[in-house]
N, C-alpha and C positions, 0 to 999 in steps of 0.2 A: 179501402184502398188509400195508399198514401196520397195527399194530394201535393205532394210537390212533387213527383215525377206525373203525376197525371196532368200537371198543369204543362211541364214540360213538354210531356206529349202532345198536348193541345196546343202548343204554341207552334210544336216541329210540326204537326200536319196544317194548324195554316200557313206555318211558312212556306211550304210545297204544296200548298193546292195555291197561295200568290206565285208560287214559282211558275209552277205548271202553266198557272190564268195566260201570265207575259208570255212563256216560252216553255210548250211540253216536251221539246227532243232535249231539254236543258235537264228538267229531271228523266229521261229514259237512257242518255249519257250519263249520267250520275246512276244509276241501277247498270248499266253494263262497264262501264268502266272499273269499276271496285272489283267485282270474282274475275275482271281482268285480269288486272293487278296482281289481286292472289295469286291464283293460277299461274301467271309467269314468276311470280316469288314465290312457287311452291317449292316444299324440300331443301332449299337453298342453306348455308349455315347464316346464322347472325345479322355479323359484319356484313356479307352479303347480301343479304335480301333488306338490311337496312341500309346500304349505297343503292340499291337498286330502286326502292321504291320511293328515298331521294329526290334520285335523278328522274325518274319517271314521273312523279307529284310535281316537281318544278316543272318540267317542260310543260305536262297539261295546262300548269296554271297559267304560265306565259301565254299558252295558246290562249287561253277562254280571255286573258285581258287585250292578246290584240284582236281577237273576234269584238269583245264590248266597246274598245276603244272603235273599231271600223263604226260601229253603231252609233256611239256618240260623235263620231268629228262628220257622220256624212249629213249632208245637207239633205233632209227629206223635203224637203219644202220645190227642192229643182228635180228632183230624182227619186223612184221607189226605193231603193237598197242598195247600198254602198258594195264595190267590189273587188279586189285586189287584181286579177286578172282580165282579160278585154272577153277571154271568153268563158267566163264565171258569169256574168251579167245575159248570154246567148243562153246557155246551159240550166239558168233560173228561169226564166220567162219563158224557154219551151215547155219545161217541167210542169209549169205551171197553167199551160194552154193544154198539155196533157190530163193534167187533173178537173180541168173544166171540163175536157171532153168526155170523160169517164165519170165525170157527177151527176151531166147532163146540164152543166151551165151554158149559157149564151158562149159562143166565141166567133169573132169574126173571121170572116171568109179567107183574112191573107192571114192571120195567126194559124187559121186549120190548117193549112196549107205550109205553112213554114214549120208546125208542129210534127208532119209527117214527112216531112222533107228525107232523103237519101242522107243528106249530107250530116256527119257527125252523128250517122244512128250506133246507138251505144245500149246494152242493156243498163247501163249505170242513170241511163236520162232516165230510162223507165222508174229504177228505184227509187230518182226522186221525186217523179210523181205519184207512186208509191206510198211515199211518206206521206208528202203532204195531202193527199188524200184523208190520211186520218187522221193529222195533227192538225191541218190545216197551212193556208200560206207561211212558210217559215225561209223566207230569203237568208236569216243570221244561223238560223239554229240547225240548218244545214251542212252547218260547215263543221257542226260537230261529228258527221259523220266520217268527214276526213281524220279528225283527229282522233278518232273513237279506232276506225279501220287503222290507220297508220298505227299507235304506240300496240294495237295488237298484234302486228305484222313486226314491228322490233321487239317485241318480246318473245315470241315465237323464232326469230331466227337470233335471237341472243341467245335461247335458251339449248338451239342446236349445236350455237360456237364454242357456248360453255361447255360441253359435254364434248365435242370434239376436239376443239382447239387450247381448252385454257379459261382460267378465271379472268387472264388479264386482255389477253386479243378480246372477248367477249364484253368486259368493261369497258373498252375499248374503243368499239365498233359501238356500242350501244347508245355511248355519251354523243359521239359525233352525228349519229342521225336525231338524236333527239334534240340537238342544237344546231348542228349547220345552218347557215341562214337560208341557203336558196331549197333544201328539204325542209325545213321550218315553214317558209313560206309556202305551199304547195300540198303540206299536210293540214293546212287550215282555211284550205280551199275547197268549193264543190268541184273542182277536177275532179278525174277517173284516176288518176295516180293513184292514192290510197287506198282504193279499191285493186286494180291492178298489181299493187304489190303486195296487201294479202291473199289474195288468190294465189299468187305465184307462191308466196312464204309457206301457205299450208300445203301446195305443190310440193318444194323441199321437204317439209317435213315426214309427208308422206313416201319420197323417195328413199328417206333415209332411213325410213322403217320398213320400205320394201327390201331393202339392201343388208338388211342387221336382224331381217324380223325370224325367228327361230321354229318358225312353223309352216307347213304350203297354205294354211287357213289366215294366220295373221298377212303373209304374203301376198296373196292374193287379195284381202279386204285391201293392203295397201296401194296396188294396182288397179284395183278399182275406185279408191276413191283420188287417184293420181287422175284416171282417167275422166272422172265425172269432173274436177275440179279446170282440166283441160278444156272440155266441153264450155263450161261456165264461162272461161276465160276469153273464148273464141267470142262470145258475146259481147263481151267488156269490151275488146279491141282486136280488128282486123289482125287476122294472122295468130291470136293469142295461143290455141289451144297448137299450133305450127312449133310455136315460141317453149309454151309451159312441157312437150312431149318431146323436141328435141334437147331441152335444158336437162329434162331427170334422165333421156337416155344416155347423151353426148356425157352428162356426167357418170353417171355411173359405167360406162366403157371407159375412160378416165382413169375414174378409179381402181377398177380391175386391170388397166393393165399397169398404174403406176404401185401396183401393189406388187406387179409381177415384174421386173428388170428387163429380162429376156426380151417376154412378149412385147415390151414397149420398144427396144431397140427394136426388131424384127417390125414391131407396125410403122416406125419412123420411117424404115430402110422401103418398105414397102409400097408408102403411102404415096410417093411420085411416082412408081410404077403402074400401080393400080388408076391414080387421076388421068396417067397420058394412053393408058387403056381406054377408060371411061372415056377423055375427049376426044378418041377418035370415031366417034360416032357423030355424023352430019348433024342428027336432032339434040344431043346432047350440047355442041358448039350451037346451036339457033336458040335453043332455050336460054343457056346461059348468056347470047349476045342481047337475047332482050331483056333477060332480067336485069342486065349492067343498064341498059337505055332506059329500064324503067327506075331506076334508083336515079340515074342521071335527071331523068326530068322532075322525077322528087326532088331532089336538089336545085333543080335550076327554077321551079317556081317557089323553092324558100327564099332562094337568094335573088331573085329577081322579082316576083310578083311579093313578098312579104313585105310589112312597115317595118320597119326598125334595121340594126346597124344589119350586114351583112357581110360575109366572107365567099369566094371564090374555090370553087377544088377542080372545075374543069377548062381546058386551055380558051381563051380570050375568043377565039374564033365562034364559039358555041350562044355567048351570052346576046348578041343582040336577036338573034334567031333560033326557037328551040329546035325548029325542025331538020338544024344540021346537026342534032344529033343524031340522026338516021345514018350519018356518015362517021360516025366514030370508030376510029380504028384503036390498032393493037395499041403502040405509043403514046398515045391519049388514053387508052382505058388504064394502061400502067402506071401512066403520071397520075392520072385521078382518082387509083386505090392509096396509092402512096399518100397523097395530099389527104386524105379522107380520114387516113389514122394519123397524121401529125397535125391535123385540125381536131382533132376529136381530143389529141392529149393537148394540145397546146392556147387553144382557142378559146378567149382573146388573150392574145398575147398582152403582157403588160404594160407594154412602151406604147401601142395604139392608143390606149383608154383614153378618151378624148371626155365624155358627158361624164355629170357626178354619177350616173348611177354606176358606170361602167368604173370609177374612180371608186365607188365605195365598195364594189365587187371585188377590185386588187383582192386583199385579206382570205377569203374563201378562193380564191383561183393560186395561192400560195399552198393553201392547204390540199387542194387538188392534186397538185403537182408532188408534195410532201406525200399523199396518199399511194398517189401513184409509185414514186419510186422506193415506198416500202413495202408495196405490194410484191415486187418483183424479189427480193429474198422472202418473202411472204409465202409464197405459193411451193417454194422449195422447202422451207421448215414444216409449212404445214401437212404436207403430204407426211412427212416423218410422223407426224402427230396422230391425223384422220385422213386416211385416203377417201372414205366416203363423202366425207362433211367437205374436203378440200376439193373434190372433182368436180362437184353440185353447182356449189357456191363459184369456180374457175367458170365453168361449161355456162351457166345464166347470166354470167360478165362480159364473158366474152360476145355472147349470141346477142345481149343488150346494144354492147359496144360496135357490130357490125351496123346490127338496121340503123342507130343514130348515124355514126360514120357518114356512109353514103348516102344519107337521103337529107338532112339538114344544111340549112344553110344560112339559117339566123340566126345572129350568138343568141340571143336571149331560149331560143326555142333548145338551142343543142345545151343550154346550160339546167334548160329544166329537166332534157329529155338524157342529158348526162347524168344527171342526179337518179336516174332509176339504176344505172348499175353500182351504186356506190351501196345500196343493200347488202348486195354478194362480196363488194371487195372490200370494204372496214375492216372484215375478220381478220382476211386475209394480210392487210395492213399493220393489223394487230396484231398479229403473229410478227413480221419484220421489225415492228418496233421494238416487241418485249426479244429479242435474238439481237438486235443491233446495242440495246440496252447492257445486253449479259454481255457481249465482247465489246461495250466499251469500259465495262466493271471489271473483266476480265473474271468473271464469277458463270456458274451455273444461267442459266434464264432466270427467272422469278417467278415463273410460272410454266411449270412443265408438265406435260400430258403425261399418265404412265408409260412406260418403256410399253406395255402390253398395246397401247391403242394406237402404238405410232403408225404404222403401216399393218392396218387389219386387212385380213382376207375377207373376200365376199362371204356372204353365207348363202350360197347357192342352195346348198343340199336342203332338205324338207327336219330335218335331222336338228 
């Protein structure tokens, strides 16, 4: 044997058995990251999957330097492990009383107890005690799971935009979630986000293959793994599998009828007759007065019982006392759907910004706003493009955009929990911009779907 790649090799496995020593989820992200990678740069031409993989290699890297920098600027000497979020440091130390208790280590009486608490129960705590269980305590290398989950959850729905929307919306959308700064922050977090939204992502994907798939066998595996990943999701976070089962149905009715002219005029025409039908039933009116009350006092203890800045969306009367919200009537529940979606696109406005943080925010709440208003010729091109891909991606925005709406009432909390629909709507942004692009050139687009996939039919038939 030659011995200079033999020495080679002997140097690369002890480099990774000292890797491993410091930090094993560091090499088990380095084994799953790379057929990541591949995988979402499968097939691609060139140019292509060399931008791709690019921009995907830089963003990881940024990640793993501010994960090492958290490392090196925190003070272990006052603190066990440095944290970006207030509840990253809750979410470690339960995780971690978790794995004590499943080892059979000592744990005192108020960690047991705060371990199994109600509050914040999530299958995602489980995974992390989970992990560490067999890697051991890894407060840093945790947080590679965020970033391991997240760049596969943007490769997976890059990989749907490219195929329905375009080379450019999909390069597009891809670069801004892999840099935004408040999705930047959040994907290098032990939050649930990253987990959250691949679950959701491989939701889509499988939608889109229920909807295009060309057999009742592939169709149905599709439906069923829609539905197990629903299940999964319901675990991750209250309501999930509510969320992941009305996003792939709401979209794909969407898309059948934006496929079909008629039938959509005819459901438009219809859809106030059918509601003032449905509200004429006494239970229908009770149910929905308390789910408005119950969104209302979501709100009213983000914006009243939370630290940080806060915003207002129901009338003055309500804030010193939650319990007159039992008195909310019609003109008040109207004022405060209204406020709920002009806070959700507008909030924080930019002339408030009072602290540097909310000061250095200005720049990405610019880009917000720029998102948003090229979303809205967005959703119109792209239906011409993929009805499927566009209903999906519409129908999991908008359902994101309701439950943030009305139930937040921290900026900081509705800018992180805004940042979950910006998954579905980049594409769609991306589409508006490469269409705003072509008629300011007064040229063709620069990137256009064929004529064949603009407005596809469903593939109902088994055929």
């Amino acid at each position: 044997m030659n011995r200079v790649p033999f020495s080679r090799v002997a140097v690369l496995a002890i480099a990774v058995a000292f890797v491993y020593m410091l930090s094993p989820l560091t090499v088990w992200f380095a084994l799953a990251v790379v057929p990541a990678v591949f995988y979402g740069t499968r097939g691609l031409d060139r140019d292509d999957r060399r931008r791709v993989i690019t921009l995907v290699t830089a963003a990881i890297v940024l990640r793993l330097l501010v994960i090492a920098g958290l490392f090196l600027f925190t003070d272990h000497q006052s603190t066990a492990f440095g944290s970006f979020f207030g509840d990253e440091d809750y979410l470690i130390r339960r995780s971690l009383w978790l794995r004590n208790v499943a080892l059979g280590r000592p744990v005192h009486a108020i960690d047991l107890e705060y371990a199994f608490e109600p509050y914040a129960r999530t299958s995602h705590l489980y995974l992390l005690a989970v992990v560490q269980a067999l890697v051991g305590p890894s407060p840093y290398g945790l947080r590679l799971l965020g970033v391991l989950f997240y760049v596969i959850a943007a490769l997976l729905l890059y990989r749907v935009a490219r195929t329905g929307l375009g080379r450019f919306p999909a390069l597009f959308g891809l670069t801004v979630l892999l840099f935004l700064p408040s999705l930047f922050a959040w994907s290098v977090s032990v939050l649930k986000d990253p987990l959250f939204v691949l679950i959701n992502a491989l939701g889509l994907v499988a939608a889109v293959g229920a909807a295009n798939a060309t057999s009742w066998r592939a169709r149905v595996a599709a439906v069923a793994a829609m539905l197990a990943l629903a299940a999964i999701l319901q675990t991750v976070r209250l309501a999930g599998a509510v969320f992941a089962l009305l996003g792939a149905g709401g979209g794909l009715a969407i898309a059948f009828a934006a496929a079909r002219p008629k039938l959509l005029l005819a459901a438009a025409v219809a859809a106030p007759l059918l509601l003032a039908l449905v509200f004429r039933s006494p239970e229908v009116q009770l149910r929905t007065y308390a789910a408005i009350q119950s969104t209302a006092r979501q709100h009213w203890g983000a914006a009243v019982v939370s630290r940080g800045h806060s915003y207002h969306l129901l009338d003055a009367r309500f804030y010193p006392d939650v319990n007159e919200l039992s008195d909310l009537r019609l003109g008040e529940t109207l004022r405060y759907a209204v406020r709920s979606a002009a806070a959700f696109l507008a909030v924080p406005l930019p002339w408030n910004a009072r602290s540097r943080s909310a000061v250095a925010y200005l720049p990405e709440q610019v880009v917000w706003y720029v998102l948003v208003v090229l979303s809205v010729p967005g959703v119109v091109f792209s239906f011409r493009r993929n009805a499927v891909v566009t209903g999906l991606l519409l129908a999991h925005a908008l359902l994101l955009s309701a439950a943030v709406a009305f139930t937040d009432g921290n900026v900081g909390t509705l800018v992180r929990h805004r940042g979950l629909t910006l998954p579905y709507l980049v594409w769609l942004s991306g589409v508006g911009a490469c269409e705003l692009l072509a008629a300011l050139s007064h040229e063709s687009p620069p990137d256009v779907v064929p004529r064949a996939l603009r407005v596809p039919r469903l593939k109902w038939s088994s055929s």
